[in-house]
VOBA-1610 file (N, C-alpha, C; in pm, whole numbers, padded with zeros to 5 digits, always signed):
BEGIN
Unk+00112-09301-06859Unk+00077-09161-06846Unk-00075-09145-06834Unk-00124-09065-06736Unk-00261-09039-06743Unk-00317-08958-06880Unk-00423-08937-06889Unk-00483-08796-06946Unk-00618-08751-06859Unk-00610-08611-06917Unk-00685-08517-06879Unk-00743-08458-06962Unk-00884-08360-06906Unk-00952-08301-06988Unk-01020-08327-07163Unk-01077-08465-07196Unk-01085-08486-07308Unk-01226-08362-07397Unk-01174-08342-07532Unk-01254-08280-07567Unk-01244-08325-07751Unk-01321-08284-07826Unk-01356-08347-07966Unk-01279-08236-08058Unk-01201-08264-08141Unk-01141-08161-08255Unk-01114-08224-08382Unk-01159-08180-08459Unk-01135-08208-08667Unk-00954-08215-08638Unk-00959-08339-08722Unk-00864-08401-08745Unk-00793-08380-08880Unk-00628-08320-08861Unk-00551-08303-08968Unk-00513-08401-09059Unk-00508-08463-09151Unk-00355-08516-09118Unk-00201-08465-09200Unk-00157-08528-09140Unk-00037-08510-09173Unk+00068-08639-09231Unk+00056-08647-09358Unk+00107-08713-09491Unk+00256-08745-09414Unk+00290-08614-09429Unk+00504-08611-09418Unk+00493-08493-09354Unk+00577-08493-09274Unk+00636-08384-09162Unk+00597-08396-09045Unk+00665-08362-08944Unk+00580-08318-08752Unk+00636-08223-08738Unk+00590-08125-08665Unk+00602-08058-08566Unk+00580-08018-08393Unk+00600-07979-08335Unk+00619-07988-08182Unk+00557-07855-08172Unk+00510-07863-07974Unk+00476-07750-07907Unk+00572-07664-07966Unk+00518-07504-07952Unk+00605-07366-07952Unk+00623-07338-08117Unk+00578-07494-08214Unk+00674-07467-08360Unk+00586-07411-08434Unk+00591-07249-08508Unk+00455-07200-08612Unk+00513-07220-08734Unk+00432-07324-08793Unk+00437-07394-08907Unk+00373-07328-09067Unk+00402-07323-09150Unk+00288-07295-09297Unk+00269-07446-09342Unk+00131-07436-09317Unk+00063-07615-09371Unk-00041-07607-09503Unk+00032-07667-09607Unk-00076-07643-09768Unk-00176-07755-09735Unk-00304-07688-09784Unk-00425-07762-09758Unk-00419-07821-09902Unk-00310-07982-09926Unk-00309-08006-10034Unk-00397-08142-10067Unk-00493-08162-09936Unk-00559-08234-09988Unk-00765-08219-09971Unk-00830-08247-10005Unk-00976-08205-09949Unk-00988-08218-09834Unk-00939-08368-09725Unk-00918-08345-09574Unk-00912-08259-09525Unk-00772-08166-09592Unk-00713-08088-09501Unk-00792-07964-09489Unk-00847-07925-09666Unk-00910-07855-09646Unk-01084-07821-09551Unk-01142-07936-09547Unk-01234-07948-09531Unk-01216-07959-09350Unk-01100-08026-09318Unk-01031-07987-09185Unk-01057-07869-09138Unk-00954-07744-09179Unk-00952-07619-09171Unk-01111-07557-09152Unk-01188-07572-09257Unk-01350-07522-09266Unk-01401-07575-09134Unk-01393-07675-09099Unk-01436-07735-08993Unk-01433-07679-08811Unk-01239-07619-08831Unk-01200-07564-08733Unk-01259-07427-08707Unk-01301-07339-08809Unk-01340-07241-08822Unk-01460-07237-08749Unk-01589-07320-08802Unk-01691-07318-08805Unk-01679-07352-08645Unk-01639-07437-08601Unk-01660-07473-08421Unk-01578-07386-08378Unk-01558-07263-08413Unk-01481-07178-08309Unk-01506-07079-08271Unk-01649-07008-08360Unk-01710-06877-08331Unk-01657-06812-08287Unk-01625-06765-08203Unk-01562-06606-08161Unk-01413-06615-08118Unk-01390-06761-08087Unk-01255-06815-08030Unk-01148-06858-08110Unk-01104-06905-08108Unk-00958-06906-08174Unk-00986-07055-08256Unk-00977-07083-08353Unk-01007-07232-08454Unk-00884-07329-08391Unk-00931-07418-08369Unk-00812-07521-08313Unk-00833-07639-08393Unk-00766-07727-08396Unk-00816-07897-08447Unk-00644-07947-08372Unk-00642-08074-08444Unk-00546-08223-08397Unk-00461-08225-08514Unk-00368-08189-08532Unk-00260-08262-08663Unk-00202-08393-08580Unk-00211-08473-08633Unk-00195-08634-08682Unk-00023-08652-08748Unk+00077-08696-08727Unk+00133-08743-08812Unk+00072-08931-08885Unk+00140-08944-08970Unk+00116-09083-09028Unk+00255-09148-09086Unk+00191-09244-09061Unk+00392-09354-09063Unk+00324-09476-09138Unk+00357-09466-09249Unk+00319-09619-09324Unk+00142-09599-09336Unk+00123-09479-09354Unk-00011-09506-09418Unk-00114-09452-09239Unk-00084-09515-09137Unk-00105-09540-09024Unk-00103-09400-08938Unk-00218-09351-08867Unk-00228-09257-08807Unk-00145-09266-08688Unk-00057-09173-08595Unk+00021-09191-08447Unk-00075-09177-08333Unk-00096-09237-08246Unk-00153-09261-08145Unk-00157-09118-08058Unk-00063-09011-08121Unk-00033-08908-08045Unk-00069-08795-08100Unk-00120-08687-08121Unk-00156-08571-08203Unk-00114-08416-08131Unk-00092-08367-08219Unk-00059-08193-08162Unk-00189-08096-08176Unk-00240-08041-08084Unk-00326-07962-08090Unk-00260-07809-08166Unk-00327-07777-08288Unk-00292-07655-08329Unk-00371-07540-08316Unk-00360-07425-08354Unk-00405-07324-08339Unk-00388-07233-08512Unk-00495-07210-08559Unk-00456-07157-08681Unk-00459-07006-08620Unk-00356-06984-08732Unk-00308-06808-08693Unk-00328-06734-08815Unk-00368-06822-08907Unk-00379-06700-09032Unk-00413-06825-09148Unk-00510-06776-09256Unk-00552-06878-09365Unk-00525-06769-09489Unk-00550-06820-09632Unk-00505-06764-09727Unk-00416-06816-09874Unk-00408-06746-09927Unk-00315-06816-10059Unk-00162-06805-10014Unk-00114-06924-10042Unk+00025-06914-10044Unk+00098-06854-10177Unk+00222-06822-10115Unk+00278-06777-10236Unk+00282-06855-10395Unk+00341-06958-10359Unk+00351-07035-10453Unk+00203-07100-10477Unk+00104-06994-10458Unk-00035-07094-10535Unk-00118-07164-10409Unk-00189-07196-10469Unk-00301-07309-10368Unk-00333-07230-10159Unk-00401-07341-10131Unk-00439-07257-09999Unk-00367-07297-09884Unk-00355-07238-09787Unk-00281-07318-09686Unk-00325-07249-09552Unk-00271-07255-09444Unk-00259-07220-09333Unk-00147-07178-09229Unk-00113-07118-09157Unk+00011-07104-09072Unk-00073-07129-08931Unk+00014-07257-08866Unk-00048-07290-08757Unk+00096-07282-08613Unk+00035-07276-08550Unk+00121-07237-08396Unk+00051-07397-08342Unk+00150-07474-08277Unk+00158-07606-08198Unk+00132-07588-08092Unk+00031-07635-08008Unk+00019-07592-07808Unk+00044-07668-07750Unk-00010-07837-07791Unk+00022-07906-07674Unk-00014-08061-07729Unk+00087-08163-07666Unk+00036-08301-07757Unk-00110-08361-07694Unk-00156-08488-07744Unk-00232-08476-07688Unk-00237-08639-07726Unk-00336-08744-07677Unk-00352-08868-07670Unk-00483-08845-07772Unk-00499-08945-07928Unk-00581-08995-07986Unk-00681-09076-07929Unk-00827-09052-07890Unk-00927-09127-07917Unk-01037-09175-08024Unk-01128-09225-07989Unk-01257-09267-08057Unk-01259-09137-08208Unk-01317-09210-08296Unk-01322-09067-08398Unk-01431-09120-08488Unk-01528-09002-08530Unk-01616-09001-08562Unk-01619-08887-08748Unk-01683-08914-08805Unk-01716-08871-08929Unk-01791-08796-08936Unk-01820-08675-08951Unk-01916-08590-08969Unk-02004-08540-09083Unk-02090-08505-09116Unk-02170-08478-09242Unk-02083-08453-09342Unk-01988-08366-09304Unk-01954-08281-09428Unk-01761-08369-09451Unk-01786-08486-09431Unk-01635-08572-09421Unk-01585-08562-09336Unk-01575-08476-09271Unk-01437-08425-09168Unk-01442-08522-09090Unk-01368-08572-09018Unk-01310-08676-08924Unk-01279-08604-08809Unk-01401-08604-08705Unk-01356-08522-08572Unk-01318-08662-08453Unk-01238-08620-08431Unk-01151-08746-08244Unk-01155-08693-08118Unk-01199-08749-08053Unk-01182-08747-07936Unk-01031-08752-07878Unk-00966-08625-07788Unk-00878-08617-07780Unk-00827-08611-07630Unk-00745-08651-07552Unk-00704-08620-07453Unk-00581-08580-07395Unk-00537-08434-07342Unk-00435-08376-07296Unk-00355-08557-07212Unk-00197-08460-07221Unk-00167-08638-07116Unk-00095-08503-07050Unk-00077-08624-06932Unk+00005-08558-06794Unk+00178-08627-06815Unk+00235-08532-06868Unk+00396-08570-06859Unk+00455-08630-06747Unk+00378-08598-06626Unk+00472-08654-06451Unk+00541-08535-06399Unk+00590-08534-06283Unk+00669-08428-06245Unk+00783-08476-06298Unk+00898-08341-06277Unk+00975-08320-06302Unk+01107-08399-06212Unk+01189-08440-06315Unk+01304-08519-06224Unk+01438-08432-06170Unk+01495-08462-06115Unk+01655-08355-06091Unk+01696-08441-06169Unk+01710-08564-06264Unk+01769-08630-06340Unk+01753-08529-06474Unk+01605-08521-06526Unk+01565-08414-06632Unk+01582-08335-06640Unk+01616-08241-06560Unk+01671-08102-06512Unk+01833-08053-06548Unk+01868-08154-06507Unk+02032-08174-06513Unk+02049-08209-06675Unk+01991-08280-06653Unk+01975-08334-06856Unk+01968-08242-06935Unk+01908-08113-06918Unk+01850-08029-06948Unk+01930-07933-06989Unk+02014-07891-06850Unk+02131-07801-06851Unk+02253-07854-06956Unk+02294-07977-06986Unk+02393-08033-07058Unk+02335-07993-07187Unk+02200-08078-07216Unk+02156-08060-07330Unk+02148-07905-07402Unk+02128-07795-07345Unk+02146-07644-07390Unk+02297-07647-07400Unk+02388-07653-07361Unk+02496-07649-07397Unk+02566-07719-07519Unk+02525-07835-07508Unk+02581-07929-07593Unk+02497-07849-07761Unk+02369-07823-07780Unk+02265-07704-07874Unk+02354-07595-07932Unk+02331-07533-07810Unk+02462-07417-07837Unk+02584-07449-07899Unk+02675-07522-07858Unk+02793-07510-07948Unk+02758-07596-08049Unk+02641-07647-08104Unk+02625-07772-08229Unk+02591-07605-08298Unk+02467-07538-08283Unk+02481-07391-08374Unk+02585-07340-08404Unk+02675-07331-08289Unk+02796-07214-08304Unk+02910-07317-08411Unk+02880-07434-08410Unk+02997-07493-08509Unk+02949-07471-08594Unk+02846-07495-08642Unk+02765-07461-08805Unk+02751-07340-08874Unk+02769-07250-08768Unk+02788-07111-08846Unk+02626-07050-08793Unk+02573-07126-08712Unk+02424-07079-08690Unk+02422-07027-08515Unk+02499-06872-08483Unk+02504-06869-08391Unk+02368-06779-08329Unk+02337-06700-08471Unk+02226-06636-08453Unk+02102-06714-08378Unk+02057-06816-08425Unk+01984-06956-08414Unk+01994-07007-08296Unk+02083-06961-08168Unk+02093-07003-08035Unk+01999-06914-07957Unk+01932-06827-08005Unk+01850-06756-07917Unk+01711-06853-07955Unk+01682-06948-08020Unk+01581-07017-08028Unk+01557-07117-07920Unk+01658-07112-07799Unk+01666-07168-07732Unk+01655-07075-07558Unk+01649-06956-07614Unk+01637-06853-07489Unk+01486-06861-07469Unk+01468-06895-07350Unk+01313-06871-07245Unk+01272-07021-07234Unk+01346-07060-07275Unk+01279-07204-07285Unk+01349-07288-07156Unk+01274-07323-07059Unk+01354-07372-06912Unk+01314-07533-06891Unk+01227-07554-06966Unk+01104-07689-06932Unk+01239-07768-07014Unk+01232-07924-06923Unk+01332-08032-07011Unk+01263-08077-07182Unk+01110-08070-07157Unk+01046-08140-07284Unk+01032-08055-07362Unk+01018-07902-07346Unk+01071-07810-07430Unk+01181-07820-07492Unk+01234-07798-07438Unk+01412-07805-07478Unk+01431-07897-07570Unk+01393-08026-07501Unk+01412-08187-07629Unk+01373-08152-07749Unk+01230-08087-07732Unk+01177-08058-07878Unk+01221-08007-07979Unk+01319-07889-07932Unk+01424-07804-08014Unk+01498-07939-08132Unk+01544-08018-08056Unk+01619-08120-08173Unk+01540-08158-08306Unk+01395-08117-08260Unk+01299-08166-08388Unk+01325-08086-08515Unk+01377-07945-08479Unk+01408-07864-08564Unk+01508-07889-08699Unk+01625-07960-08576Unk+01740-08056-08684Unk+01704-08071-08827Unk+01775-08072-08923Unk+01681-08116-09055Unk+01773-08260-09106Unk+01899-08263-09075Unk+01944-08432-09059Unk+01891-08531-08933Unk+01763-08494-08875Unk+01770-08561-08774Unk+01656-08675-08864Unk+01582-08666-08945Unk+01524-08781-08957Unk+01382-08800-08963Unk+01299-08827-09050Unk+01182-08855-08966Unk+01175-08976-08857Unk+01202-09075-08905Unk+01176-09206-08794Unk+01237-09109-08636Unk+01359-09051-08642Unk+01354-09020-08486Unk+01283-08894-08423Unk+01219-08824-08559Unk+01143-08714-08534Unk+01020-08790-08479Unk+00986-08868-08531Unk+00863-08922-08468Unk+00840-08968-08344Unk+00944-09087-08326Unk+01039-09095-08225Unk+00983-08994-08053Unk+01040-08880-08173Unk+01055-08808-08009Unk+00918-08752-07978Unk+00871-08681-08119Unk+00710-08662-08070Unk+00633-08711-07958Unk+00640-08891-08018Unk+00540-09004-07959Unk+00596-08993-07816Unk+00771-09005-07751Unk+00804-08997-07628Unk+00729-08896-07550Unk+00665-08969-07444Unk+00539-08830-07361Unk+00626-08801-07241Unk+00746-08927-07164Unk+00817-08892-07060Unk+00922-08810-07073Unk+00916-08718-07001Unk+00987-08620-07015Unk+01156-08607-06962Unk+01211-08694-06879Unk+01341-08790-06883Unk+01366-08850-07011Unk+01281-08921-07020Unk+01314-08991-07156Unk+01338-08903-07288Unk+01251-08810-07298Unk+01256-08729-07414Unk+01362-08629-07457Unk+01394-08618-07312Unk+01551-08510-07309Unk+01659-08594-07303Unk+01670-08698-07263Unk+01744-08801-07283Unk+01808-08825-07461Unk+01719-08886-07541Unk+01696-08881-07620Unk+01765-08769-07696Unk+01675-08687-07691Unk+01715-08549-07787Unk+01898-08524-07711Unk+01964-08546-07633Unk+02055-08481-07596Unk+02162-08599-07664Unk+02134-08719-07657Unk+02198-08856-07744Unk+02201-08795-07890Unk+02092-08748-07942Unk+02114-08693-08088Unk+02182-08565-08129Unk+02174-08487-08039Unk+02219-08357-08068Unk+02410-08390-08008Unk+02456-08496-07957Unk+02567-08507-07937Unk+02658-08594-08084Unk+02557-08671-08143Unk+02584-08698-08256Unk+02619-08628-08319Unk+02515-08531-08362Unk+02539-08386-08479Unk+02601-08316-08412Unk+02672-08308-08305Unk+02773-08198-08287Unk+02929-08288-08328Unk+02937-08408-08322Unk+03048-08486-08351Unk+03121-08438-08481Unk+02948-08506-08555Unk+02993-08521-08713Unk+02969-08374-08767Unk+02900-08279-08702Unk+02956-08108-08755Unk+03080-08078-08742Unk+03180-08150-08634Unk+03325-08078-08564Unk+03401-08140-08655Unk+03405-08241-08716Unk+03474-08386-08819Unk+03430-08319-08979Unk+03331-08238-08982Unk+03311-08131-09144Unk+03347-08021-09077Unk+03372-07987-08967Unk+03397-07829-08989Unk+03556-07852-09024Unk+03641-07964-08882Unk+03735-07969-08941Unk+03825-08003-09111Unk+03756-08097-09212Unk+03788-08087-09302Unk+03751-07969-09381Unk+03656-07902-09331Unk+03648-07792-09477Unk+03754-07663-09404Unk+03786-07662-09260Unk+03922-07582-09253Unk+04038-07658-09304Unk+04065-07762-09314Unk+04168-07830-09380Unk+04174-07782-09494Unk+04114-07816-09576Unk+04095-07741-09738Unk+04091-07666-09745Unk+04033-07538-09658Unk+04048-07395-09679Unk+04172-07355-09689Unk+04234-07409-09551Unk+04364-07389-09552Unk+04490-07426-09626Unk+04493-07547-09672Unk+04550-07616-09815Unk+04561-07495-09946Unk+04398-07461-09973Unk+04399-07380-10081Unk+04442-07255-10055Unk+04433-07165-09917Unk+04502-07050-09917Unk+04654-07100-09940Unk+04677-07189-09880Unk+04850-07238-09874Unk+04903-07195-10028Unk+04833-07272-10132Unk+04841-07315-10278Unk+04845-07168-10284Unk+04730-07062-10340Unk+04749-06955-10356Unk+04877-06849-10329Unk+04886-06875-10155Unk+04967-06813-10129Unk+05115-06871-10228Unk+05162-06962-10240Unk+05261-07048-10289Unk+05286-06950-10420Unk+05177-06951-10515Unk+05179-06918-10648Unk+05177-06785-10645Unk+05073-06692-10569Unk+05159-06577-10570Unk+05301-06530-10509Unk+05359-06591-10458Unk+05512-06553-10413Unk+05588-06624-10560Unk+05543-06749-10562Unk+05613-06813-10746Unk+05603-06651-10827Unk+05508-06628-10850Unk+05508-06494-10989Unk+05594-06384-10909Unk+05582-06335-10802Unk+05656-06242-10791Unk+05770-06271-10783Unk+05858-06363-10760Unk+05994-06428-10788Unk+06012-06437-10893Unk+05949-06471-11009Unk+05943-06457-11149Unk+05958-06306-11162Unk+05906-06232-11142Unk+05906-06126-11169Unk+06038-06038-11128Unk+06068-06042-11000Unk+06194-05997-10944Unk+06292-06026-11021Unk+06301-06192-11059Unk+06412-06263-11126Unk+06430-06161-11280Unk+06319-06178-11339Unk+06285-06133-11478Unk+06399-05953-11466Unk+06323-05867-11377Unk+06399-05751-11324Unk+06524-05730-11317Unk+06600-05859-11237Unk+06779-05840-11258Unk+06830-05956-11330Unk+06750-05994-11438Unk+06831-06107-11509Unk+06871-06198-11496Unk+06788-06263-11407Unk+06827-06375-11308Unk+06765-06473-11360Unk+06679-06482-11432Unk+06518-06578-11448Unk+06638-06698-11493Unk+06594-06812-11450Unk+06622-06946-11471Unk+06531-07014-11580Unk+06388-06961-11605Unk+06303-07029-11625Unk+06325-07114-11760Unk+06459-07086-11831Unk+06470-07170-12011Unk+06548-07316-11873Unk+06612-07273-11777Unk+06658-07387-11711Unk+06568-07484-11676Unk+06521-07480-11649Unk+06390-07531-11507Unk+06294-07591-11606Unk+06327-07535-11677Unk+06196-07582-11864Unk+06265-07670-11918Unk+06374-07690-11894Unk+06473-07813-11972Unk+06486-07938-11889Unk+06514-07870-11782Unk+06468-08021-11645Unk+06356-08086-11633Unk+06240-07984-11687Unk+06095-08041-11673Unk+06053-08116-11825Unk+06113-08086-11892Unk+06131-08171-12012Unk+06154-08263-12014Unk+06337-08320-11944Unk+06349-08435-11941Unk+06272-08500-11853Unk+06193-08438-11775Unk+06164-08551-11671Unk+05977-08579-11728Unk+05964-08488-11856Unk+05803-08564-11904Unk+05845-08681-11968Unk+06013-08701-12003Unk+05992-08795-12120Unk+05968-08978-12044Unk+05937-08930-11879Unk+05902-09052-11841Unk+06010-09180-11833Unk+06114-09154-11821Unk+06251-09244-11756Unk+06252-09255-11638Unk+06185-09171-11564Unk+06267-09175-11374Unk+06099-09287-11309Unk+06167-09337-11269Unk+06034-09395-11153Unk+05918-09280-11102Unk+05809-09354-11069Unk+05745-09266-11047Unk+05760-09179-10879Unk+05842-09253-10809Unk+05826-09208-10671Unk+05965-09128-10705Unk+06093-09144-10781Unk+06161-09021-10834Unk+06100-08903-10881Unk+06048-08946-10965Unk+06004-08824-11077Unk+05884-08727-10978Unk+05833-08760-10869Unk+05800-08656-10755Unk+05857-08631-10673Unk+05973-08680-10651Unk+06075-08589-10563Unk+06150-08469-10633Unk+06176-08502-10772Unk+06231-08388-10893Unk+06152-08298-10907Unk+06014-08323-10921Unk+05937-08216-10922Unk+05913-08106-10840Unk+05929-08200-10662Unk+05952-08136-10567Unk+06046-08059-10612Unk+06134-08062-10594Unk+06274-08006-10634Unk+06291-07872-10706Unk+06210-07909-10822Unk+06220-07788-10904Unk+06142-07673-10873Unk+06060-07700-10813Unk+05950-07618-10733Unk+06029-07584-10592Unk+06108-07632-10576Unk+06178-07549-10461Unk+06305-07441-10549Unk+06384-07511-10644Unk+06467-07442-10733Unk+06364-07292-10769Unk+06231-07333-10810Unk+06183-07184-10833Unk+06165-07067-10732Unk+06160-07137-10650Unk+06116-07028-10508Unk+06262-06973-10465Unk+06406-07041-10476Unk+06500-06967-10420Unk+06565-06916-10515Unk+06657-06818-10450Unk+06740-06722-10552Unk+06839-06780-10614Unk+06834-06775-10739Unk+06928-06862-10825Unk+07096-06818-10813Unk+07133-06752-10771Unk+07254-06745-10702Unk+07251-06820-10561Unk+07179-06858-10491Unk+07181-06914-10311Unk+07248-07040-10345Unk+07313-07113-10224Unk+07354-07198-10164Unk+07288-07306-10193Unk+07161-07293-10163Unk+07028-07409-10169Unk+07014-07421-10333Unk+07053-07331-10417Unk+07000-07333-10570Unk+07134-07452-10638Unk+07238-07400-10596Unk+07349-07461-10640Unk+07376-07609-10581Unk+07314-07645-10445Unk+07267-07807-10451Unk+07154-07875-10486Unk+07040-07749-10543Unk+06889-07863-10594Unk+06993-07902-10714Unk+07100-07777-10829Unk+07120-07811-10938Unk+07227-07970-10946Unk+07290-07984-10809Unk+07382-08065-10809Unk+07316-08206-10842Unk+07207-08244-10721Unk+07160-08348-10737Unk+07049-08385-10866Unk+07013-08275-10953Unk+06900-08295-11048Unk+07020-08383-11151Unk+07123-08299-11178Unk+07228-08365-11281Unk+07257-08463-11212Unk+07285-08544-11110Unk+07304-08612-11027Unk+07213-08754-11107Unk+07049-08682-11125Unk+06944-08757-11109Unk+06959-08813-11278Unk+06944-08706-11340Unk+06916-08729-11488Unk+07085-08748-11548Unk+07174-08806-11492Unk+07279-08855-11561Unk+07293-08977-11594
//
């Protein structure tokens, strides 16, 4: 990849976390760097907008790649101490870096040239918004699909996956450092097909269980109101059904018997103790316990 336009900016860094073009971040100035960073950006910006380089770091080790930020607002954070809210513009290639009086660590930085655009990336592009979209809409995050409206560029788009919060740092970084823009949508569309897998494989078990437990509920309220009906015309079985379940705690029947009886009696409760079906659960229980 080429670069372009190099120019000098105070250097962030960044401990733990990345962020991407388009992402406005709140960053705690939790260390003197950072702060002395920030002062720095200010001071070289006179009438213009304060910019500097956030840095991620991997093992101690600065990335060869940096995001040019834009501070949008300084101040106390809620929770205490100082921080910043910064807006991401554009990555940029790490150079030469120099120390300045007052600590700050200013680098030489250079814009890179992504390449034109492929009909391979393009196409990539179109799958990849789709495949986004329904990974939100399974999660319950359909609101969250307009974070993806206006956005037409393939390396835009990729970036969106950075958002993910199971995606990782190692592949967050990953995608940062990727400058080709095939590659990068590539990438992000391999991951976001992952997390739409293993969202469809939890959405389906937690409808499984939902549905199980309405089942159960439903079960037990029709049990009481059958109790209740029964209780009404004198029907109730229940000193019966209490004597069957007796013998069968005292632990004689096998165990793969003694859950079919149970079955049993739990069907004996649900039908009408005069029916057809009542007068053969009773046949085979005496059947069982004789």
């Amino acid at each position: 990849m080429s670069t372009i336009n190099s120019i000098t900016l105070p250097l962030l860094p960044l401990p733990t976390g990345i962020f991407f073009p388009e992402m406005v971040v709140t960053v705690a100035a939790e260390s003197p760097a950072a702060r002395a960073a920030f002062d720095a950006a200010d001071a070289a910006a006179g009438d213009g907008p304060a910019e500097l380089v956030a840095v991620p770091q991997s093992g101690g080790d600065y990335s060869s790649i940096g995001l040019v930020v834009r501070i949008e607002q300084q101040g106390q954070l809620p929770g205490g101490g100082e921080g910043a809210v910064l807006r991401g513009l554009r990555r940029v290639r790490i150079g030469r870096g120099e120390t300045g009086v007052d600590g700050v660590l200013f680098v030489t930085v250079a814009e890179v040239d992504e390449g034109p655009l492929t009909s391979e990336a393009k196409a990539l592009a179109v799958e990849y918004r789709n495949v986004a979209t329904e990974l939100l809409r399974t999660i319950g995050g359909g609101r969250l699909v307009g974070l993806l409206d206006g956005l037409e560029h393939p390396g835009s788009l990729a970036d969106t996956i950075g958002w993910w919060p199971d995606l990782g740092d190692d592949r967050r970084l990953e995608l940062f450092e990727t400058l080709d823009v095939t590659e990068r949508i590539t990438a992000a569309l391999d991951w976001a097909k992952e997390a739409l897998a293993e969202a469809k494989v939890t959405s389906h078990i937690t409808s499984d269980v939902q549905e199980g437990f309405e089942k159960d509920q439903r079960e037990a309220i029709l049990r009481r109101q059958l109790e209740s009906i029964r209780r009404e015309l004198g029907e109730s079985d229940d000193d019966e059904i209490g004597e069957y379940r007796a013998r069968l705690a005292d632990g004689a029947l096998p165990e793969a018997m003694a859950a079919a009886v149970e079955k049993e009696l739990d069907r004996l409760e649900r039908t009408g103790d005069q029916s057809m079906e009542a007068g053969w659960i009773r046949t085979w229980l005496e059947t069982v316990f004789d």
